[in-house]
N, C-alpha and C positions, 0 to 999 in steps of 0.2 A: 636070786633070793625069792621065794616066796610070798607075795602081800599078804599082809596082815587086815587085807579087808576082806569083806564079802560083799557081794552085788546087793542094788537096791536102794533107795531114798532114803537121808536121814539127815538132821537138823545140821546146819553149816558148821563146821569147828574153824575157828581162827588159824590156823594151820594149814587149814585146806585152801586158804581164800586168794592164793595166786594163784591156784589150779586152776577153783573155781572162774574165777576170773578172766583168766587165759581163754578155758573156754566160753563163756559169755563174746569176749572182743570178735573170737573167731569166728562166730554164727554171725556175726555184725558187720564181717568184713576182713576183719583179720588186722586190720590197722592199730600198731602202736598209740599209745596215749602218754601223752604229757607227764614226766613224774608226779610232778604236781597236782596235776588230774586225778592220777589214779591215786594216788596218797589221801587224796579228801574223799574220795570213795569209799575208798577204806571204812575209813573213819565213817563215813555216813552208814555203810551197811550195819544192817541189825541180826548179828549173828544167829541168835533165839529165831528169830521169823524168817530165814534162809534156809533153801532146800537145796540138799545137792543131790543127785542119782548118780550113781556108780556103776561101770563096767569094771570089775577086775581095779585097778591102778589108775582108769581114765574117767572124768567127769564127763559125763552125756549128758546133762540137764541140771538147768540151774533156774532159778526162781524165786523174789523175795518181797516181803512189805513191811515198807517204812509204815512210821506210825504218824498216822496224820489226822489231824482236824479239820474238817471241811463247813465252810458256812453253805446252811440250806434257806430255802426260802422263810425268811421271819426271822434271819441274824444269828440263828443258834448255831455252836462249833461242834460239831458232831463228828466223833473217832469215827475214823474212816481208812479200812490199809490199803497203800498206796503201791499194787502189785504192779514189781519192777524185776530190770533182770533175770527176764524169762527168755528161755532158750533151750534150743535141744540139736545134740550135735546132728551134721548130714551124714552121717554114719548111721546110726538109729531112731532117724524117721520113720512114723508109720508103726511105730511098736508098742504105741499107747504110753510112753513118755509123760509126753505134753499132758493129758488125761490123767494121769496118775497125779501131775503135780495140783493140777487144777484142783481135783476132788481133794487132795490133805490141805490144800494152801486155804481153800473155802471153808471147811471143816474146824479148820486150825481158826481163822477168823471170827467164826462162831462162837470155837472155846474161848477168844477175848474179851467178846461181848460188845464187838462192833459191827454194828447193823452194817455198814455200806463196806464196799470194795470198789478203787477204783482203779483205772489205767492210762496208760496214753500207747494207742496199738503202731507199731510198724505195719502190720499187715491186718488191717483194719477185719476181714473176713473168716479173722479166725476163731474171736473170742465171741460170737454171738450164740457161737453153739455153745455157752459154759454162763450163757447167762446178762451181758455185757451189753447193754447199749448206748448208742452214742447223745450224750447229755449237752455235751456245749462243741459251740463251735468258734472261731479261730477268725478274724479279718487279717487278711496281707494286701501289698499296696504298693505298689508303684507309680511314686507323686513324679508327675514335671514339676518339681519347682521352679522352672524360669516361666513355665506358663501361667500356673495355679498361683491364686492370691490368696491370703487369710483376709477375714471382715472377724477380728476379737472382740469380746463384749466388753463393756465397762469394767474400770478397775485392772485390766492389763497394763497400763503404763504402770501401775502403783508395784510390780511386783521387780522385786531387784533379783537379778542375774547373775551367776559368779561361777568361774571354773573353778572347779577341784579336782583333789588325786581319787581315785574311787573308794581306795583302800580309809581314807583322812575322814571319808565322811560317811563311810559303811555304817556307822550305830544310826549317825542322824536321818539317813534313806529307808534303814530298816524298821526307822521308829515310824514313820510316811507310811512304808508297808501295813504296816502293824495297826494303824489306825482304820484305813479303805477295808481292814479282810471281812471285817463284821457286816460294811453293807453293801456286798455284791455275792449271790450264791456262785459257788465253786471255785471259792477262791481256799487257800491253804493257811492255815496259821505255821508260820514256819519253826521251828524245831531250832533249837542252838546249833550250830555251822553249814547252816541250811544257807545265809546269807552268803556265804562265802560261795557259795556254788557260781552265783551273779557275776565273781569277780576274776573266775577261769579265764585265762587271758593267752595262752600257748600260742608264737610264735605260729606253727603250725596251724591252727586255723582262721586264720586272719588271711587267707588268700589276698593277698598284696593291700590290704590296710593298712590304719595305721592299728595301734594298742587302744585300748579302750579307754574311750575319752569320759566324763562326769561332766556338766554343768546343775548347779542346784538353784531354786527357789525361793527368794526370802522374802516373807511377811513379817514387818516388826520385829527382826532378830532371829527370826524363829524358821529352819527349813521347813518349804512346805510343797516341797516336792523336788523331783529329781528327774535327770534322761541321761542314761549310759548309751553310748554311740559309736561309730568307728569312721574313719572318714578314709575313700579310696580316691586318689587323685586319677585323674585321668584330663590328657589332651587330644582334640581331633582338630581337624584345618580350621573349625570356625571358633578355638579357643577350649577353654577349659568342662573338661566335662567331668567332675566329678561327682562321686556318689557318698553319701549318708547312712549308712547301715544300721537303726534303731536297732539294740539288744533290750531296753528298760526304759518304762517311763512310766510314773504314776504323780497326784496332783492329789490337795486335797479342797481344791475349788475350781466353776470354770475358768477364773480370770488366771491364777499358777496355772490350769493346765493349757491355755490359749499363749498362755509367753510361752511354755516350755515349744511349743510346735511352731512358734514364730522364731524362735531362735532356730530351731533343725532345721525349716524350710529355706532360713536365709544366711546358713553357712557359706561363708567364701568358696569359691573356687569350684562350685557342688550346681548339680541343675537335677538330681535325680532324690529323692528320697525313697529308701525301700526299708518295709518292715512285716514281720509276721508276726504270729501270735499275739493278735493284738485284741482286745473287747469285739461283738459284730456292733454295736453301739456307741462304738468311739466316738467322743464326740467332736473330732476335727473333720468329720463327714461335713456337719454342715454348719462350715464356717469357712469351707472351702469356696471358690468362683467355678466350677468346672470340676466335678466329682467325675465324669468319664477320662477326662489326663488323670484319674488315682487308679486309675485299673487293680482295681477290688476284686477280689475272691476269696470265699470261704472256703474253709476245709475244715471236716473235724476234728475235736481237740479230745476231750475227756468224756471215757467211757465209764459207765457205775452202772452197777447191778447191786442189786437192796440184797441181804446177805440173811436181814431178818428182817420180811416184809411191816410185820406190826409196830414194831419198833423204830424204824424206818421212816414208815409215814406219819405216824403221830409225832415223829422229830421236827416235822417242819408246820410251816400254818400254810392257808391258803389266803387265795388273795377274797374267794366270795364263800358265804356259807355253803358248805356240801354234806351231805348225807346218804352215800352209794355205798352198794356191795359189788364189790368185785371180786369176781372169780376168776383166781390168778391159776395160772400153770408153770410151773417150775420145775420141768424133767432131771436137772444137775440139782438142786437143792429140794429136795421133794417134801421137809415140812413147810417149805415156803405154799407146795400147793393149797387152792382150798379157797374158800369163799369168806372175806374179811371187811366187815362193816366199817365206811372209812367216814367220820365225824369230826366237822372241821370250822374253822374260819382262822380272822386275821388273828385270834386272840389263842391260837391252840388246837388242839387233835387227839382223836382214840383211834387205834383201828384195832380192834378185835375179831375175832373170828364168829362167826356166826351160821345158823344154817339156814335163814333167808334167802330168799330168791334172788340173785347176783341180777344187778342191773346194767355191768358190763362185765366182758370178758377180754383177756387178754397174756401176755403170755410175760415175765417176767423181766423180758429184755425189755420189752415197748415199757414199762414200768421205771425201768432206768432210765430211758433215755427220756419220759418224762417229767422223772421227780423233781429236778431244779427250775424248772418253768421252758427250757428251754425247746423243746419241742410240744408241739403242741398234739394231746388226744385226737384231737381232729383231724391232723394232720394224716395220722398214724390211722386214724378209722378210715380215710379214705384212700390209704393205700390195703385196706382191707389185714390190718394188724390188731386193730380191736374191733369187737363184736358191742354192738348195743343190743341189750336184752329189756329195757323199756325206756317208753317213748321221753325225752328230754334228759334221759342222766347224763349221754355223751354232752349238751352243751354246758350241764351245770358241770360234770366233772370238769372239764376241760377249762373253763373258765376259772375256777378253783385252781386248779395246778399250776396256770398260769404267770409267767412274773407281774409282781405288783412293784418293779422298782425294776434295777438295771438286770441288764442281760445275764447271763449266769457265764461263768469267764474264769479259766486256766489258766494262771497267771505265767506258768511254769511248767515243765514240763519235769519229770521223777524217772 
């Protein structure tokens, strides 16, 4: 018979989305997914903002963004789409695919009228050429806990402990969420069944754990934070060597978040804690005896490219008065290029376009990966990614862009 399509991109149909789908897993591996998994997928994908490209009958590329709020520097929740779900079959690579999607996905984000795009890359090397740089980054750890001690501050005894089922206490964690998003940049305000993502539990990925464990935090009645966990047993000749898997953990004081890391450290039967994706500013760094047994490394986490530079940057404040023209270059979004007067402090922002003499240069990725404070202009100017074009604007920009509070931090990954 005949298809009733024709080749070519065009907006996801509900219909389509086990094709589509199918093909997504298979760029990823090819590995089955949990009903359950992929049922809340579902349900999460935003048909209206999904691309799908066509050969004939067979989906070759897929592509989508959720609709997200991101805090920027100064507590504002600023629409932000959260491009996900990109893929292109290994049949046709190399044929301008990926590019195709890239220019309508960005275009398309335009017509929303949301300044930022952001991602989180598998192949980190791919999306710089579309615009994308790397904004926050990622602490992961592997604690001795039979070596490494906590010293917690004052008011940890006061905080009472108590297991639950995860599912029992999902609104009370979520509401913990929902309080911390406002003051840390790059964090997500989450969406209705966004929660539930937390609480994917599939047999199949628990590589010999157990099911995902909850203990919560109670101030006066009231939860005030929470740690989702997994515990793997394990014994060798000198006794029990188990391991701790943190999946979640948020607090909304130090003394909740110093119990909650004195409980994971002093689980039964456990001499290991390991976790990722965690703050680079955690603050069980230093509260620890011995931060070389946490054997720390960063990786990075979330990538953002400003979609509408002016709007963009006057979205957020800075941390010290600035007054710079930069002349940005943007080859994928080209009204971003151009020279945009950026006027600022703790209290607010303009950046307009103007035809003044740009007092830095640079090109619209280093712009990303600056905007949340988390990499520093300076950094970037001495790997020779930004240009200074008069004497002092790189330390006033720089210091300006700055974080004036915590790390900027991906709670999650989309």
């Amino acid at each position: 018979m005949a298809s009733d399509r024709t080749d070519g991109m065009r907006v996801l149909r509900p219909d389509d989305w086990d094709v589509w789908y199918d093909t997504l897993l298979r760029a990823f591996g090819g590995a089955p997914e949990a009903p359950e998994e992929r049922e809340l997928w579902r349900e999460l994908t935003e048909f209206d903002r999904s691309l799908a490209v066509w050969d004939g009958d067979a989906v070759v590329g897929t592509a989508g963004a959720f609709t997200f709020r991101l805090t920027v520097p100064g507590g504002a929740s600023v629409p932000a789409a959260g491009v996900t779900m990109v893929s292109v079959a290994g049949t046709h690579r190399r044929r301008g695919v990926l590019t195709s999607m890239m220019r309508r996905q960005l275009d398309d984000v335009r017509s929303w009228g949301e300044p930022l795009a952001v991602l989180t890359a598998s192949e980190p090397d791919i999306y710089g050429r579309f615009g994308y740089g790397a904004a926050t980054y990622a602490l992961r750890a592997e604690i001795d806990t039979a070596r490494v001690r906590l010293s917690v501050p004052a008011g940890t005894d006061g905080v009472r402990l108590r297991y639950a089922a995860p599912a029992d206490v999902l609104e009370d964690c979520e509401a913990v969420y929902a309080r911390l998003v406002p003051g840390r940049p790059g964090m997500l305000a989450r969406r209705p069944k966004w929660e539930r993502v937390a609480l994917l539990d599939p047999e199949s990925e628990r590589e010999g754990a157990s099911p995902l464990q909850c203990v919560v935090a109670e101030r006066n009645g009231r939860i005030a934070g929470y740690a989702r966990y997994r515990v793997k047993l394990g014994w060798g000749d000198s006794g029990h060597d188990g391991t701790v898997s943190l999946e979640d953990l948020a607090a909304e004081d130090p003394a909740v978040d110093a119990a909650l890391w004195r409980f994971l450290f002093g689980i039964d039967l456990t001499s290991t804690l390991v976790m990722r994706g965690r703050p680079v500013d955690d603050a069980w760094q230093y509260l620890v005896s011995d931060i070389r047994r946490c054997r720390t490394r960063q990786r990075d986490s979330l990538y953002l490219r400003p979609v509408e530079v002016g709007a963009a940057l006057q979205a957020r404040t800075y941390a010290a008065p600035v007054d710079v023209v930069l002349d940005v270059e943007d080859a994928f979004c080209p009204w971003n290029t151009g020279r945009w007067r950026l006027s600022g402090d703790a209290k607010g922002a303009s950046c307009e376009r103007t035809a003044d003499a740009a007092d830095l240069a640079l090109t619209v990725r280093e712009l990303g990966s600056a905007y949340l404070g988390g990499v520093s202009l300076t950094a970037l100017a001495a790997a020779g990614r930004v240009r200074e074009l008069r004497a002092g604007a790189l330390a006033e920009a720089s210091v300006a862009f700055g974080p004036a509070g915590p790390a900027p931090w991906l709670p999650h990954g989309f």
